[in-house]
C-alpha positions as CSV (number, residue, x, y, z in Angstrom):
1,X,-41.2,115.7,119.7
2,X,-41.8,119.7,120.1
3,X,-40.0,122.1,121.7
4,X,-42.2,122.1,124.9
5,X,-41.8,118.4,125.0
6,X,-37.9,118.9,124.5
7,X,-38.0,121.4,127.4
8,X,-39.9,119.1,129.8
9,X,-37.1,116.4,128.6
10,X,-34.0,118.4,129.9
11,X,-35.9,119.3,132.8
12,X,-36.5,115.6,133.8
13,X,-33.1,114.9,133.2
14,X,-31.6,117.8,134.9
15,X,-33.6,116.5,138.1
16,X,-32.3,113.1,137.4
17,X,-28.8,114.3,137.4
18,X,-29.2,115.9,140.8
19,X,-30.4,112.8,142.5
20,X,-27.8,110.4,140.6
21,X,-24.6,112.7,141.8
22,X,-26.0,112.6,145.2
23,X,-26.6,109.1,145.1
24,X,-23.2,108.8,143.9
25,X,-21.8,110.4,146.5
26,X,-23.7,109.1,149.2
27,X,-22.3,105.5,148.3
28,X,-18.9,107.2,148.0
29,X,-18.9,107.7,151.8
30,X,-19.9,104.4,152.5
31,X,-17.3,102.8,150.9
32,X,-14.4,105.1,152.5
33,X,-16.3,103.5,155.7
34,X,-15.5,100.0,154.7
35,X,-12.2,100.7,153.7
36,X,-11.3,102.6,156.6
37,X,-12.7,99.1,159.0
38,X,-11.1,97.0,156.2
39,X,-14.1,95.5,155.3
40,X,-13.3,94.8,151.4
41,X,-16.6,92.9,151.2
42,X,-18.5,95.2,151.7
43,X,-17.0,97.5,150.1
44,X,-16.8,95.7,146.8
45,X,-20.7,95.3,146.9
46,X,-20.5,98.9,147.0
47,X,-18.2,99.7,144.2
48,X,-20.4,97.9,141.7
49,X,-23.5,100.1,143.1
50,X,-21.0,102.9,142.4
51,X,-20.3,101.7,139.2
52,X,-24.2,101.3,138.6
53,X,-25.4,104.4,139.7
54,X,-22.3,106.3,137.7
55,X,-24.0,104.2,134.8
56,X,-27.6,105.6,135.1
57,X,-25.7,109.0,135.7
58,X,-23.9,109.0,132.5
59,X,-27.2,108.2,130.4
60,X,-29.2,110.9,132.7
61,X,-26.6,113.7,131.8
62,X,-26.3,113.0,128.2
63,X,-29.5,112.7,128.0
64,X,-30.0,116.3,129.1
65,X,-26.6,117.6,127.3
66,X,-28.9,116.7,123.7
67,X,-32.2,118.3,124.7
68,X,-30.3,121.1,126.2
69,X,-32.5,124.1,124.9
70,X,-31.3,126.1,122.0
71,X,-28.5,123.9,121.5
72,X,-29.7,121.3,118.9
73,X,-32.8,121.4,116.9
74,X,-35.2,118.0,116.8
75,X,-34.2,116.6,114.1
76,X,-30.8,116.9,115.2
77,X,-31.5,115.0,118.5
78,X,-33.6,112.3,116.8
79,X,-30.1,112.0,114.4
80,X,-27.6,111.6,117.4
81,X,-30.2,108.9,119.1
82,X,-30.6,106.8,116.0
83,X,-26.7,106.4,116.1
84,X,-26.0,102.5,116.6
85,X,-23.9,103.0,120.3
86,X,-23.3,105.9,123.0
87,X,-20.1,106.7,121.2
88,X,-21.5,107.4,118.1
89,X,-24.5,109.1,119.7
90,X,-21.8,111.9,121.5
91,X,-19.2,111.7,118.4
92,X,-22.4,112.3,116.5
93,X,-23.3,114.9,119.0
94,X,-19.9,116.5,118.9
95,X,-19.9,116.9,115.5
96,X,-22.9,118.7,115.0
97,X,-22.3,121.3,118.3
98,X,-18.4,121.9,116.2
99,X,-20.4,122.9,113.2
100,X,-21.8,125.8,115.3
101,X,-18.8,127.0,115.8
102,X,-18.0,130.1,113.7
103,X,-16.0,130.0,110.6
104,X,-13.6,132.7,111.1
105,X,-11.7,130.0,113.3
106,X,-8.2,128.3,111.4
107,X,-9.5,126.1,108.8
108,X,-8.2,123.2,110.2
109,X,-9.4,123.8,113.6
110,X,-12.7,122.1,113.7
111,X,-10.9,119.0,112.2
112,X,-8.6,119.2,114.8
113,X,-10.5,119.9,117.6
114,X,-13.0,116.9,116.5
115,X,-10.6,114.9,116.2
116,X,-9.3,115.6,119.9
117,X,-13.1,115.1,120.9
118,X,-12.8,111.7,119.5
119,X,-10.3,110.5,121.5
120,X,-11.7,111.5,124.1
121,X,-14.7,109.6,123.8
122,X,-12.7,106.5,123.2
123,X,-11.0,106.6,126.4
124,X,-13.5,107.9,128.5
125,X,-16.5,106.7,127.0
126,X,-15.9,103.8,124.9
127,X,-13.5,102.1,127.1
128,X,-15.3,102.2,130.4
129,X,-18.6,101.5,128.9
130,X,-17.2,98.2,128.3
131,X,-17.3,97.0,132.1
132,X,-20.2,99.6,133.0
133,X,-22.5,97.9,130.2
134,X,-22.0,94.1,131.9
135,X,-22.6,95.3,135.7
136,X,-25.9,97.6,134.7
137,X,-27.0,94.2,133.1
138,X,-26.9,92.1,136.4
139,X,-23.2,90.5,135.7
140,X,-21.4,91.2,138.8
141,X,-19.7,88.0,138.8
142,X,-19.5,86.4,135.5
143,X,-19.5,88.6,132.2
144,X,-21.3,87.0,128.9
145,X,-20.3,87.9,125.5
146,X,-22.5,90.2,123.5
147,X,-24.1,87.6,122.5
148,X,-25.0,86.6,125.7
149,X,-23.8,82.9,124.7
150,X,-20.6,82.5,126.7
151,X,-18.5,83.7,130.0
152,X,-16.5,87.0,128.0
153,X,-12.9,86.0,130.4
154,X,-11.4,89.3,129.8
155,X,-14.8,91.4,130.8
156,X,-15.0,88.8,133.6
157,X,-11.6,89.5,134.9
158,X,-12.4,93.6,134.4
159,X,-15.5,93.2,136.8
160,X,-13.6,91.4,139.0
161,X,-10.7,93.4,139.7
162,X,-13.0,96.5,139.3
163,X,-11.9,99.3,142.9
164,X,-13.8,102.4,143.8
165,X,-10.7,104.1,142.6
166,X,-11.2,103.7,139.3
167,X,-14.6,104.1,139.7
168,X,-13.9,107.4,141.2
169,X,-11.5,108.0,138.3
170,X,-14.4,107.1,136.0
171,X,-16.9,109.5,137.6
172,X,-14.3,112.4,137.5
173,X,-12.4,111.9,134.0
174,X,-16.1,112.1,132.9
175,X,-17.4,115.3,134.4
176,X,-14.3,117.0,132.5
177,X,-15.0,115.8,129.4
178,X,-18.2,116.7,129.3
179,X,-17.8,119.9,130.8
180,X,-15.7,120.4,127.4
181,X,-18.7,118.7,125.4
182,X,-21.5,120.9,127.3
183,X,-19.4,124.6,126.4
184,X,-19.6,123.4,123.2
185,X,-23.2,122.5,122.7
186,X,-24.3,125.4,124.9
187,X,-21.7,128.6,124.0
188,X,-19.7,127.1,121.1
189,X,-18.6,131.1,120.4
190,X,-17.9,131.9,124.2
191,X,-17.7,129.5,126.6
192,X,-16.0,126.7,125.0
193,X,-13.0,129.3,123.1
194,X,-12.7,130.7,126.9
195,X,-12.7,127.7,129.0
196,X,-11.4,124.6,126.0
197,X,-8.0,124.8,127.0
198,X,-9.1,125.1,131.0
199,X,-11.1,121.9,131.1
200,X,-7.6,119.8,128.9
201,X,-5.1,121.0,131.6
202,X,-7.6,120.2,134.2
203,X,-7.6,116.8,132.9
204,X,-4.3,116.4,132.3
205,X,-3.4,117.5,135.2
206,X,-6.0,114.9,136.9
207,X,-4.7,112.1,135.2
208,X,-1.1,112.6,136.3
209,X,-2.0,113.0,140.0
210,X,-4.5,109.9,140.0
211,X,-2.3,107.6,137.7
212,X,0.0,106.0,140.4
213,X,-2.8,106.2,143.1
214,X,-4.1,102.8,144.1
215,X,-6.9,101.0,147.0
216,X,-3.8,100.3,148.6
217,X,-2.9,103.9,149.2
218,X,-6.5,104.4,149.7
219,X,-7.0,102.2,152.2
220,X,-4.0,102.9,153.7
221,X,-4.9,107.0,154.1
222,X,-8.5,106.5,155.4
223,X,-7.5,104.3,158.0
224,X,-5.1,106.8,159.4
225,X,-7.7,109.1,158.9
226,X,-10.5,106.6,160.3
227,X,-12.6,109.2,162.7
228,X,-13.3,111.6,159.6
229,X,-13.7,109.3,156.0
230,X,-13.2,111.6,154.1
231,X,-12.1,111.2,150.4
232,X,-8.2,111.6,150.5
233,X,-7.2,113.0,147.3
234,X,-10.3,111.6,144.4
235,X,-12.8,115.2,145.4
């Protein structure tokens, strides 16, 4: 790959991205329409196009985060893609836009602030990449195993109880972190030491507010709010 071709890459992508969010939101509304008639059918068909389309959105956006130019050279790409899973591919990622990062810093903060990257990614990569994986792969009612040799219960159940709130909780945990991935590919010596901290309380502080929110009280403010469906407290 060259650097033209790299270009032409995050260009595609970028695109991509565009449509994807749209697409995203587009669905978003219908859903709040269901709801709001108390059609849970429906809307459940739509969540899992929801959770498919935030699927193809995740893959379009990393895929652009990694040929983002001037932010990793190609054999640094061609390293983060050969890693065995999308963890490793953004822990591997992560890693290598730290090292930019100029030394002056603490010594320990690289270490520390990788490791805080880290976990991250296990939460809101790792663990909703489990469910994700088995609905982009056509099993919207029954999970397999890895295998694809038996019904996987637990993954099973996951689909099943999947709402558009966590969906929505999904989608939005997501663009934080990777607003605090993307300062430090693109500006690891502006950006990310101005706006770090920014993006964690902003996450926090979105956890906290969404934790106790359920369908429930989803359904129950759309309905009231029936003529406009509009998204209640998850823009």
């Amino acid at each position: 790959m060259t650097n033209a071709q790299k270009l032409n890459i995050f260009q595609a992508q970028a695109q991509n991205v565009r449509t994807l969010e749209t697409s995203f939101a587009i669905i978003n509304k219908s859903i709040n329409a269901y709801l709001s008639k108390n059609d849970m059918t429906s809307a459940k068909s739509h969540t899992l196009l929801a959770a498919l389309v935030f699927s193809a959105l995740t893959e379009a956006k990393f895929s652009k985060l990694i040929h983002t130019p001037y932010a990793f050279d190609i054999g640094e790409i061609e390293e983060i893609k050969r890693q065995p899973n999308i963890s490793s591919k953004w822990k591997k990622a992560v890693s290598i836009g730290i090292g930019n990062i100029k030394t002056s810093c603490k010594s320990n903060y690289k270490i520390n602030l990788l490791l805080n990257i880290e976990r991250l990614i296990e939460t809101h990569i790792t663990e909703p990449s489990k469910i994700r994986n088995k609905i982009a792969h056509g099993q919207w009612a029954k999970a397999l195993n890895s295998d694809n040799t038996q019904v996987n219960t637990q993954l099973t159940t996951a689909v099943l109880n999947l709402d558009c709130v966590e969906v929505l909780k999904w989608k939005i945990t997501y663009d934080h972190f990777y607003s605090i991935v993307n300062d430090i590919v693109q500006s690891p010596n502006k950006a990310h030491f101005r706006d770090y901290h920014i993006h964690v309380v902003e996450l926090e502080s979105y956890l906290k507010k969404a934790e106790n929110y359920s369908l429930n009280d989803k359904i129950s403010a759309l309905q009231k709010k029936r003529k406009g469906c509009t998204e209640i407290v998850f823009t």
